[in-house]
C-alpha positions as CSV (number, residue, x, y, z in Angstrom):
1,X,27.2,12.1,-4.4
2,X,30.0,12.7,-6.9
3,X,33.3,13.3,-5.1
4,X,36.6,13.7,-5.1
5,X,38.7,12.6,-1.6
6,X,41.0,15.1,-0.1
7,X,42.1,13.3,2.9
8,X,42.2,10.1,4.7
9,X,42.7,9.3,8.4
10,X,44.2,5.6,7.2
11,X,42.3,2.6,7.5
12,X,41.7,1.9,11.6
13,X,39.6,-0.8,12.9
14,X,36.8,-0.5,16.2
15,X,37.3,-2.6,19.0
16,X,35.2,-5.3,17.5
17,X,37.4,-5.6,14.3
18,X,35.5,-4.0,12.2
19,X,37.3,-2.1,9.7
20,X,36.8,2.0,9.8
21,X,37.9,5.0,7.4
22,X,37.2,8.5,7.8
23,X,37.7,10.9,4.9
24,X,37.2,14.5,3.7
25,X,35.9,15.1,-0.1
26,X,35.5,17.8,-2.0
27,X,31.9,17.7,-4.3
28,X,31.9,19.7,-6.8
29,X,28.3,20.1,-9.4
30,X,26.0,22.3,-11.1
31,X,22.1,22.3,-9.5
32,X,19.0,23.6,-10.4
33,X,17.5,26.1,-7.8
34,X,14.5,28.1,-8.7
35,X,14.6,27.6,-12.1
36,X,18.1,28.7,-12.7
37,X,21.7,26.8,-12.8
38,X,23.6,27.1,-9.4
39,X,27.5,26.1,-8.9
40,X,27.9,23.9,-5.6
41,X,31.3,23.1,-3.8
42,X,31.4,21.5,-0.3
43,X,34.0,20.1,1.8
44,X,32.6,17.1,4.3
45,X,33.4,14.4,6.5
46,X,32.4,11.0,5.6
47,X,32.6,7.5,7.5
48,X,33.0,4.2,5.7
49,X,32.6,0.7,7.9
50,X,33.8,-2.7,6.5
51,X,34.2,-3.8,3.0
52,X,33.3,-0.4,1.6
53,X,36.1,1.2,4.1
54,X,38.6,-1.5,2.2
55,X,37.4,-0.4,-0.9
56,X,37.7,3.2,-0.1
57,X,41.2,3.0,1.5
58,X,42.6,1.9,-1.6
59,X,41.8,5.0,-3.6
60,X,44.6,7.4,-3.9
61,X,44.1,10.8,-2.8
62,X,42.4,12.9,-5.4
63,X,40.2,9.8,-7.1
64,X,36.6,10.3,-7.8
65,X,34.3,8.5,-6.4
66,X,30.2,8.4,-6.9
67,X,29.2,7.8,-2.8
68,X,26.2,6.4,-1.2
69,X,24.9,6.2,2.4
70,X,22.9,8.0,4.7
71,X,23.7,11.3,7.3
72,X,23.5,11.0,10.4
73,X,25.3,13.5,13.6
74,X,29.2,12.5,14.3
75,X,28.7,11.4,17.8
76,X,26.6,12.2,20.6
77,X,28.7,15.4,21.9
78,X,29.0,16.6,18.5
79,X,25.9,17.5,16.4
80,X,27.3,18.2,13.1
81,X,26.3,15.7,9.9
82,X,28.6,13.5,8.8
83,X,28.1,10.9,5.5
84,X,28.2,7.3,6.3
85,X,29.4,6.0,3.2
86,X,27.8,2.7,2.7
87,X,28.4,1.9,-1.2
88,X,31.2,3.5,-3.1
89,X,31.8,2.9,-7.1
């Protein structure tokens, strides 16, 4: 996924040490639905662990980047899917 950040928590770390970064992007695309062109624009959460929440804390607010990773719920009280980033170019 293609996005652009909106916001940023600040780079954090678990108990372990292991470095965490929450963000919210905007994507924005064009997809084909039923045989016809269909604008798309979504606000989410994604999480980022270790290098690749380095890499992402250093991009400024309102950078693009092309995100990887797999969904998965935001914790076990709260149901709602969440990206877990884990490459970002």
């Amino acid at each position: 996924m293609t996005a652009r950040i909106a916001s940023s928590d600040g780079l954090r770390h678990t108990p372990s040490g292991l470095p965490t970064l929450r963000l919210r992007v905007i994507h924005t695309s064009q997809q084909e639905e039923g045989g016809r062109s269909r604008a798309v624009e979504m606000e989410t959460e994604v999480v980022a662990f270790g290098d690749t929440a380095k890499r992402l804390a250093h991009m400024p607010l309102g950078e693009t980047a092309r995100l990887s990773g797999f969904l998965d719920r935001k914790g076990v009280k709260y149901p709602t899917l969440e990206l877990h980033v884990t490459d970002c170019t």
